[in-house]
N, C-alpha and C positions, 0 to 999 in steps of 0.2 A: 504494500500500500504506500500510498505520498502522501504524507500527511504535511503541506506546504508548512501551517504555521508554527507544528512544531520543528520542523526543519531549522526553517529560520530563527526561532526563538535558539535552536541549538548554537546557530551560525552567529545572534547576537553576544550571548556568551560566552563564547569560543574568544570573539572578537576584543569584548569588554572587561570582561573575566570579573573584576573586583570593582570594578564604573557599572556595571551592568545595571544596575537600580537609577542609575543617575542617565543613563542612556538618552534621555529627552532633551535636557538639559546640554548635552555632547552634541545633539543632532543641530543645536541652534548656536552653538559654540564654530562648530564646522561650517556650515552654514555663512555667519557673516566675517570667520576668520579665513574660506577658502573662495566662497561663491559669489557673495555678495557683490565685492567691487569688481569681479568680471566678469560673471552673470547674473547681473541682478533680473533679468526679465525672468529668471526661476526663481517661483514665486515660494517665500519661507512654509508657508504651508503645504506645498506639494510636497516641496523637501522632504520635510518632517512626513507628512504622510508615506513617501517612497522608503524612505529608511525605517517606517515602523513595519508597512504591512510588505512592501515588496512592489506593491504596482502604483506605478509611474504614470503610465497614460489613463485617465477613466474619464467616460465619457456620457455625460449627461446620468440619466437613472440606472445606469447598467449594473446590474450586480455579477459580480467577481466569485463565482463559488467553483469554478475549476480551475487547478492547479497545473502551470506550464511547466509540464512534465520534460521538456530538453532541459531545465536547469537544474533535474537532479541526476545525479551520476554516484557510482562508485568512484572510490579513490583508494589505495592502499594506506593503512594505519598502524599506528602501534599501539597496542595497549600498554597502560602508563598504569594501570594498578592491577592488586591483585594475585593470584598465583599463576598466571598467564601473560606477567608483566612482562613486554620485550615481545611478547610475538607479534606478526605480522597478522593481519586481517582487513578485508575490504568493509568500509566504510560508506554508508547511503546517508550523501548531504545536499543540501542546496548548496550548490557551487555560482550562483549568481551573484552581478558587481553587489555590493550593499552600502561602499562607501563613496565611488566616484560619482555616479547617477546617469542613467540613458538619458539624460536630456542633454549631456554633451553634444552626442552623436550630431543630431538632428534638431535640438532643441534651442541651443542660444544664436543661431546665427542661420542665414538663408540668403540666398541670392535674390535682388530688390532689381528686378525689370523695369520695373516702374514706379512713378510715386503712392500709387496704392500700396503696393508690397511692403515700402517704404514704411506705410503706413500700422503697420506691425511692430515695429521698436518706437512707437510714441508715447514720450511719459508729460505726465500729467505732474502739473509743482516743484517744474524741475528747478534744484538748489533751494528746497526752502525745507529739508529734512524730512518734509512727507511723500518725497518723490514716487508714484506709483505708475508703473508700465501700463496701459491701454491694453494690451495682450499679454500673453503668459508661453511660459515653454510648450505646454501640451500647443498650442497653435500656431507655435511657430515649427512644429515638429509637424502638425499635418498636411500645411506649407509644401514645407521641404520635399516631405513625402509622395505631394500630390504631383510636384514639381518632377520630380524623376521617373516618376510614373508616366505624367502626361507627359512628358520627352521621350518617352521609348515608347508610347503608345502610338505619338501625333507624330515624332518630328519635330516637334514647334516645343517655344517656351511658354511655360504655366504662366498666366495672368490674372489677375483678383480682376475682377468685374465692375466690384462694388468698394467704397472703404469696407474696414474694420470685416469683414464679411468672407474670412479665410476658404469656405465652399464655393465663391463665386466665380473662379477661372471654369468650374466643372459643368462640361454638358457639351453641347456641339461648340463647335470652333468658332 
């Protein structure tokens, strides 16, 4: 069986070991000590959510109750206690990133055809400490997404239609 959450509960302790309890506290530490001043359009709350439950992208009501089974694998181990201390034995973990985050990939940055596109890194009170991005990682991620797809599909480059309205290049040409 995969049992995702205890997986990952495994994979945070493993990680944290003796911070474990404090682990929320670490996620927003990291956060505005690694992400903030170079990607700040990932927004502290996804963060935090990515590094609690695991999933990064969610979208709109969708509930999350299947487990993406490529991110668990064996791994050779040793056991560290016991009368069995020192053997060798295959190990079932989530083997998934849990500190850098998928919004690297596809997520803080995208090619801007145009001033629409453009229109996706717009913050709202900028230099006044409440600086907040108009968009977020998850839609700059399906941007990107749509953007390479529509290019191996058309031939052509993805277009936003509309502002602020990341679906809007989609549908005839």
């Amino acid at each position: 069986t995969f049992d995702m959450v205890a997986l990952l509960d495994q994979r945070h302790r493993a990680l944290y070991e003796d911070r474990f309890d404090s682990r929320k506290a670490l996620y927003d530490w990291d956060y505005h000590a690694s992400f903030k001043a170079k990607a700040s359009i990932i927004h502290i709350k996804q963060y935090k959510e990515w590094r609690e439950t695991g999933i990064a992208f969610e979208f709109g009501d969708q509930i999350y109750n299947e487990p993406n089974r490529t991110l668990m694998t064996y791994t050779e181990g040793v056991l560290k206690k016991g009368k069995d201390r020192g053997i060798k034995k295959e190990v079932k973990g989530f083997w998934g990133d849990i500190v850098c985050s998928p919004y690297i990939s596809f997520g803080i940055d995208c090619e801007t055809p145009d001033p629409l596109a453009e229109g996706l890194f717009e913050i709202y009170n900028k230099n006044t400490g409440t600086e907040q991005h108009r968009h977020h990682a998850v839609e700059v991620a399906l941007v990107s997404l749509f953007a390479v797809l529509w290019e191996l599909e058309t031939g052509h480059i993805y277009r936003l239609k509309k502002a602020n309205d990341v679906y809007s290049g989609l549908g005839v040409e």
